[in-house]
C-alpha positions in Angstrom: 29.9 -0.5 -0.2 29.6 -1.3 3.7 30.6 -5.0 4.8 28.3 -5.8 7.7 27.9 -9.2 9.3 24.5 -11.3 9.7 25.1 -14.1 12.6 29.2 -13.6 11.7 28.8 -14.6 7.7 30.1 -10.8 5.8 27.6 -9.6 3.6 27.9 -6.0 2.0 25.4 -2.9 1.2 24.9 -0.9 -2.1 26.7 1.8 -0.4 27.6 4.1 2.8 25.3 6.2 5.0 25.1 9.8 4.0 27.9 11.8 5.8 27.3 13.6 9.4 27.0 17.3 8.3 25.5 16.0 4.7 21.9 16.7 4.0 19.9 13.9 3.9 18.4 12.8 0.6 14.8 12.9 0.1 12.9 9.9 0.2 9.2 8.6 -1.4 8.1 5.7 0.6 4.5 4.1 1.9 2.5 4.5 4.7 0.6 1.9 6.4 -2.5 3.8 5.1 -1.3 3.4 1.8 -0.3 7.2 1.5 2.6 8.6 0.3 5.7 10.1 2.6 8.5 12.4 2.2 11.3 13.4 3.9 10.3 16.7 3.3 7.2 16.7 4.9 9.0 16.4 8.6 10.9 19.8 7.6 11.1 21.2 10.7 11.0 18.5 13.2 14.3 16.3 14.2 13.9 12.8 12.9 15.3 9.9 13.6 15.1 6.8 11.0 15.4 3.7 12.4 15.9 1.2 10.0 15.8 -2.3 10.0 15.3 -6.0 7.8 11.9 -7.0 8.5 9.6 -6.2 11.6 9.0 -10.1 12.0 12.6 -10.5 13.5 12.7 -10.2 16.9 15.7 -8.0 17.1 14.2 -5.6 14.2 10.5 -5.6 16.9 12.3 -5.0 19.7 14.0 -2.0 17.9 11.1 -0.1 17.3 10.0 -1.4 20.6 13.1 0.5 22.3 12.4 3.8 19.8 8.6 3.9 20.5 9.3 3.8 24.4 11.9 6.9 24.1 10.0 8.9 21.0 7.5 10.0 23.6 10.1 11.7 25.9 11.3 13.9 22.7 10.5 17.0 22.1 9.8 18.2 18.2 11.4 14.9 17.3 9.3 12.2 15.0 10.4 8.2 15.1 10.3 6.7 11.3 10.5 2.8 11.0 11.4 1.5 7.9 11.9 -1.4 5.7 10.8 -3.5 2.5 7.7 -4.5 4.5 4.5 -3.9 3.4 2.6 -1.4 4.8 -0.2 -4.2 6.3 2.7 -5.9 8.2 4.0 -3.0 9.9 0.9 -1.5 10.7 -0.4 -5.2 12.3 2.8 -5.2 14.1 2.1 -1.7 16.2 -1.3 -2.3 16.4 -0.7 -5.7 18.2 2.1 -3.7 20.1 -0.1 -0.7 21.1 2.9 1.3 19.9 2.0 4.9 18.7 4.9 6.9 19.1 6.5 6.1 16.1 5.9 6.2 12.5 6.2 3.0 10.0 7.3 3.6 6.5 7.6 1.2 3.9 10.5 0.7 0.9 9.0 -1.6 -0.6 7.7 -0.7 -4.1 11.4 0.8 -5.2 13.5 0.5 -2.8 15.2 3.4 -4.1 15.0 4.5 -0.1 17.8 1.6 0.9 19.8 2.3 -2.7 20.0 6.2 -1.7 20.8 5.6 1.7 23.5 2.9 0.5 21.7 0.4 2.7 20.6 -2.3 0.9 21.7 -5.6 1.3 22.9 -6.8 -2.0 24.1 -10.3 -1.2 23.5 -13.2 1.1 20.0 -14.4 2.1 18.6 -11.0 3.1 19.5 -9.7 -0.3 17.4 -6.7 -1.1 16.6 -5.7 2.0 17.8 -2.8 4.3 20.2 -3.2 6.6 19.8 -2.2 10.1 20.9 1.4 10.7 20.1 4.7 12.7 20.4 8.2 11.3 19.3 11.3 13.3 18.3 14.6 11.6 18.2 17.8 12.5 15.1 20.3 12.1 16.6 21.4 8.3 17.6 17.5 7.4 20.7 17.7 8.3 22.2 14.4 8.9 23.5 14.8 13.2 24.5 10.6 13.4 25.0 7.8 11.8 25.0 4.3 12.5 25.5 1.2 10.5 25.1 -1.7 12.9 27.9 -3.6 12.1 26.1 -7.4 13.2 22.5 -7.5 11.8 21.4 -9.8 15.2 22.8 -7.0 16.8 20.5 -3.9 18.0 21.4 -0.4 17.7 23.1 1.3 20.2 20.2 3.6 21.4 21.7 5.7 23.8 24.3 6.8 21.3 21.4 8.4 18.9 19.5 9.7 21.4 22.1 11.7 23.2 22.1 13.7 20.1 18.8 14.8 20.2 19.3 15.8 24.4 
């Protein structure tokens, strides 16, 4: 169990983030078309997942803002946004955005994504929701970094994750 802040209160997380040099689990999550997604169907790319509360917060938007702007300077290397949204939200988000450069998956049938990962919230008043983190993978899932960001109104430190991928 992780002990994160949200605007300085403690709140805590089902777990920890898989282990740099661990391989990531697989996940079964929704697209915004409704589809199904795997982790093993980016075998063979680098991924980074960028995960977050909701996309209606401004600090979670401007996150996949940031990620979208960089995804299309990286080679061999896919972008996945998730949360407990549904599909519908995240895909009105990016089209409102004109963001195409990275990928929106959704959690939020099981959430067994966020209970693998050890990132759901499991008190406080985001309780069941992921908390905001960034994992980079290499082309074999292969977890390369980890971060939990420790203040959930705080964003992720972006050049940290992608300097592993450089």
């Amino acid at each position: 169990m992780a002990s994160i802040t949200l605007k300085g209160n403690t709140i805590h997380t089902s777990g920890n983030l898989p282990e740099v040099g661990q391989s990531a689990p697989d996940f079964e999550m929704v697209n915004t078309d409704l589809s199904t997604a795997k982790l093993s169907d980016y075998k063979g790319n680098r991924v980074v997942l960028n995960v977050f509360p909701s996309i209606d917060t401004g600090i979670c938007a401007a996150s996949v803002r940031a990620f979208n702007k960089e995804a299309s300077n990286l080679s061999n290397t896919k972008v996945l946004c998730i949360s407990r949204d549904l599909p519908f939200a995240q895909d009105r988000f990016c089209g409102a955005e004109g963001l195409e450069n990275v990928i929106n998956h959704s959690d939020f049938k099981t959430g067994e994504f966020g209970k693998n990962y050890g990132l759901e919230i499991v008190d406080g008043p985001l309780q069941g929701l992921h908390s905001r983190a960034v994992i980079v993978l290499d082309e074999d899932g292969t977890v390369l970094y980890t971060e939990q960001v420790p203040e959930i109104v705080q964003e992720p430190d972006y050049s940290a994750a992608l300097e592993i991928l450089s």
